[in-house]
TORKEVO-209305 format. One record per atom (N, C-alpha, C): x, y, z. Coordinates in steps of 0.2 Angstrom, whole numbers, plus 5000, padded with zeros to 4 digits. Each point is the difference from the previous one (the first is absolute). Example, Ala and Ser with C-alpha at 12.3 -4.5 7.8 and 13.67 -1.06 7.14 Angstrom:
REM TORKEVO-209305
506649725039499650065000500450065000499850054996500450065001499650055003
END
This chain:
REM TORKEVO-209305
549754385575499750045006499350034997499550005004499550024997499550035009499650024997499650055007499249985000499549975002499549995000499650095000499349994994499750075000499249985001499950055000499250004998500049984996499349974995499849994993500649944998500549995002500749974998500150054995500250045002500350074995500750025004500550004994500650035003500450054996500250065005500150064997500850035001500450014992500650025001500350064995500450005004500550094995500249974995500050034995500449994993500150044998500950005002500650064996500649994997500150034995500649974996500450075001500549994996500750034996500050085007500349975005500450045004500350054999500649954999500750024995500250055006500449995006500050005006501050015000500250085001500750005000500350005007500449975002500549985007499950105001500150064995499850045002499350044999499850005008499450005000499650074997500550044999499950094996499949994992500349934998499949994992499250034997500150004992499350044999500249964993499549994996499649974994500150044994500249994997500050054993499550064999499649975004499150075000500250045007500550005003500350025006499849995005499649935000499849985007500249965003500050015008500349975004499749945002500549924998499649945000499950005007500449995003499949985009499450035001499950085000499550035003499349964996500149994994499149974996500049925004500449985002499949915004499850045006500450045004499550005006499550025001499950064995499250005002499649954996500349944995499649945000499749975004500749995004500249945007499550035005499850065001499750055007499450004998499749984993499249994998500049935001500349954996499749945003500249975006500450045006499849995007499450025003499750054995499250035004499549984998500249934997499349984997499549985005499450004999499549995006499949915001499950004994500049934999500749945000500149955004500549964998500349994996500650024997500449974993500549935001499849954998500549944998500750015001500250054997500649994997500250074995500650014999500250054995500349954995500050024994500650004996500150054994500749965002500450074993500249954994499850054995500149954992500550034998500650015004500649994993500450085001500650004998500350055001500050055007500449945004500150055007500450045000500749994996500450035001499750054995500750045000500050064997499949994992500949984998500249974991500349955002500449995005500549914999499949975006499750015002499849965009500650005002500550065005500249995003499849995007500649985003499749985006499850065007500250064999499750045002499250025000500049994994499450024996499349965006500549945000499349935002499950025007500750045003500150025008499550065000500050054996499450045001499349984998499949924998499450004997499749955008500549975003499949975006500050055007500250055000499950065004499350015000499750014995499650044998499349955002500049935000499649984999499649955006500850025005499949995008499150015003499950074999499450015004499249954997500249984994499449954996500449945004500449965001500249945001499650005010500450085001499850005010499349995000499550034995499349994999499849924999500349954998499849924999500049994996500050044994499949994994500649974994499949944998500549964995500050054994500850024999500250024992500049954996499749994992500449974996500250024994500649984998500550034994499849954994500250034995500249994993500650024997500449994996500550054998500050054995500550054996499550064995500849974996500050014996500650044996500750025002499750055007500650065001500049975008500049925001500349965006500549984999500449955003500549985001499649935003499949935000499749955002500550015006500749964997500449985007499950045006500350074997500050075005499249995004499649994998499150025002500349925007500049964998500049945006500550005005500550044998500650025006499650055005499550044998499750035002499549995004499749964996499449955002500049955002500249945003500149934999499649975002499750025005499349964998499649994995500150054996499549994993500249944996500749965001500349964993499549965000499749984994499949934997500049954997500049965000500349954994499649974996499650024999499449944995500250004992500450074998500349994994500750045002500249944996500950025003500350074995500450065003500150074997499550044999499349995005499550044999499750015008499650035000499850035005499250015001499749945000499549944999499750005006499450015001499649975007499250014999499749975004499349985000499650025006499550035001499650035005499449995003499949955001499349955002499550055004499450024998499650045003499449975001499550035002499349955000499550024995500150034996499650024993500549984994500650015001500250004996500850015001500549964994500749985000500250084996500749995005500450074996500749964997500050024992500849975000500450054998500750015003500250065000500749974996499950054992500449944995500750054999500649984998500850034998499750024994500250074998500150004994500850064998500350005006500650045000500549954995500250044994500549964993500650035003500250055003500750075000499750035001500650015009500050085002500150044994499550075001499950084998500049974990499749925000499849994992499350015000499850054995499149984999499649955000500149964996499849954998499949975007499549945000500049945004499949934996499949965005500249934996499649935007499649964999499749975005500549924999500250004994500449974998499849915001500349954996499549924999500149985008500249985003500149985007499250045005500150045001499350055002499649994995499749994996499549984994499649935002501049954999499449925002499749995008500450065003499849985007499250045000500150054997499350045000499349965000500249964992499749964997499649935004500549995003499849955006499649995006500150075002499950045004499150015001499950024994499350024997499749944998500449964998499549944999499949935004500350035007500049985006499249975001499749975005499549965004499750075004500450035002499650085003499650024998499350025001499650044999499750065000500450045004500150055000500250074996499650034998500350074993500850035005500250014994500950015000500150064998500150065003500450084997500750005000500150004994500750014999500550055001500450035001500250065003501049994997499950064995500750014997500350074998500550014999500150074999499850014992500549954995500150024994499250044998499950014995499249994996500349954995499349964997500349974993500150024993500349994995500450024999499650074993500450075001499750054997500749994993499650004995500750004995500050084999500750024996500250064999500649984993499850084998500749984994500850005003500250025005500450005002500549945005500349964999500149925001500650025005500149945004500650015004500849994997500450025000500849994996499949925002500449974993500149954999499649925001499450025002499449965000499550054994500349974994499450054996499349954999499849965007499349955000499750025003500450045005499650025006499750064998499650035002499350065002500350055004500350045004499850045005499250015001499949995006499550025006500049965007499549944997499949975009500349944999499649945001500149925001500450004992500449974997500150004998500149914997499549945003499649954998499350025005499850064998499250045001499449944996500249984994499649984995500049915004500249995001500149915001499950015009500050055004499850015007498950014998500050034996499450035001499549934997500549984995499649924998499749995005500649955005500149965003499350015008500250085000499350015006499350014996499950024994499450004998499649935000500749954998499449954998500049965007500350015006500049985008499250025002499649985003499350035004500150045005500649955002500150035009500250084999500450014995500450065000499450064998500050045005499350084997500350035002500650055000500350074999500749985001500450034994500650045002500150075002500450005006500250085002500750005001500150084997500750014995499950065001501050044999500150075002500350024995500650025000500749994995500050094996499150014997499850064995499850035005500050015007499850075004499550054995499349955002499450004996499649975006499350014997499449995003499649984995499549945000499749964995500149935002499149994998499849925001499550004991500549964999499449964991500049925002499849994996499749904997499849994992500349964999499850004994499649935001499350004998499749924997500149995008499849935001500149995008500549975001500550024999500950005000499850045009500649975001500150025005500250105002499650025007500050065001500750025000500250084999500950034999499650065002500649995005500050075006500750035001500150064997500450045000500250075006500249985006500150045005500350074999499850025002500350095000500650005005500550044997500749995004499850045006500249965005500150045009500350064999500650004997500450065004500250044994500449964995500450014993499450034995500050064998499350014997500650034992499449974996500450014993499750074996499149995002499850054994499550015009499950095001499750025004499350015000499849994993499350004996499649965005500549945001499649925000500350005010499449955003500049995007500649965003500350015005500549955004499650005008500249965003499849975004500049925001499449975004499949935001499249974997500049964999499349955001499949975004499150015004499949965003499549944997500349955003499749944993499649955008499249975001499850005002499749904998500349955001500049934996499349995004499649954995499449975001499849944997499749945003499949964994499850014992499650064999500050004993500550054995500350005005500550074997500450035004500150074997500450035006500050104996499750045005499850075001500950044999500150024995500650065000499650075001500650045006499850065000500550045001500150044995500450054999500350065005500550005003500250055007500650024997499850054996500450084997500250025006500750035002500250045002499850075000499750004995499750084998499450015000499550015006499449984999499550034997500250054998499850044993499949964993500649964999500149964995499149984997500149994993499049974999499949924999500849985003499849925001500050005005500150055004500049955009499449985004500049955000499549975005499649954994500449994995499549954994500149945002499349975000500049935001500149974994500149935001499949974993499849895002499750014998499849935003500249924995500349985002500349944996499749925002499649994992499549925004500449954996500249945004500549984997499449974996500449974994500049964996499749935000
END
């Protein structure tokens, strides 16, 4: 689905890590209340002046284990974007539950890669692929795992000419000294085959950005013309108060695509930062 615009310019919300509890009073380690930071997200990109495409959420709706409440509060909440026209699309986090989220969902299921939660978004500037990277519920770690890899792969070196945003929860992968019990190969942090994902899109053309949540953080780098990594700022779940939560308005264009930072806090000294990304 896609929306014709001025300029062929299309413009969407980009918000991650909910973390959304069946009780809506719940509150986040920094004592905030996630319900209440989604809706004043949800009541800002209802007021946009401009047209928005589409929402999406990168990952971790629920709470910690995606129960099925959790999804009923994140479907409650999300009615008055839906009554407005406006398409959600999902990703999964860590602290989902897959099956639970499609009992919830059902029109979301995909099948393009079988035990994943796989789909493609055809726009008119450019392709959204909205990748699995959920290993285990409330496990850190993520995993894109070889099935989602070859289809990736394919994907990308498809006849299509159109640039490709890739869209995931995990980040790639952060090592750390601390390993998970009885995998002493694995790393704690994000993607956990991060290093053979980042390959695979760097030396792809089509592919110009990953967008990823997971570190409830804020930060776009690029290394070399590797592909751009955009790190969204958590919606609701705020870790360190130092640093901005909110959404991103990300604005696509044929040579790229405009992030702009929508802190909740509009004191915040990032909010309102643009950042301009030309693809590769």
């Amino acid at each position: 689905m896609h929306m014709e615009s001025e300029g062929l310019e299309e413009r969407w919300a980009l918000l991650s890590d909910p973390h959304l509890d069946a009780n809506l009073a719940a509150v986040s380690r920094q004592g905030v209340n996630m319900a209440e930071n989604f809706r004043r997200v949800l009541d800002e990109v209802l007021a946009e002046q401009k047209p928005l495409h589409g929402v999406i959420i990168n990952g971790d709706c629920a709470h910690l284990k995606g129960r099925s409440g959790d999804y009923a509060a994140l479907g409650k909440l999300l009615e008055p974007v839906r009554e407005a026209g406006l398409r959600v699309h999902f990703t999964l986090g860590n602290h989902d539950d897959r099956a639970v989220f499609l009992e919830a969902f059902p029109s979301e299921k995909t099948n393009l890669v079988d035990g994943k939660q796989v789909s493609v978004l055809e726009g008119a500037v450019a392709d959204w692929v909205f990748l699995d990277s959920l290993r285990g519920s409330n496990k850190v770690e993520g995993e894109l795992g070889p099935a989602q890899l070859t289809w990736l792969r394919a994907h990308l070196e498809g006849s299509a000419a159109k640039p490709v945003i890739l869209v995931g929860h995990h980040y790639p992968q952060v090592f750390r000294d601390d390993i998970i019990m009885a995998e002493p190969k694995i790393q704690i942090g994000g993607l956990i085959d991060g290093e053979e994902f980042l390959r695979l899109v760097n030396r792809c053309p089509r592919a110009k950005v990953y967008v990823f949540g997971h570190s409830h953080d804020w930060g776009v780098s690029r290394a070399s013309l590797d592909v751009h990594q955009v790190n969204l700022p958590p919606t609701s779940y705020v870790f360190r108060p130092s640093r901005p939560n909110g959404w991103v308005r990300a604005v696509v264009h044929p040579g790229g695509m405009m992030l702009e930072l929508r802190a909740l806090d509009s004191a915040h000294p990032e909010h309102g930062r643009k950042i301009e990304l030309k693809w590769r």
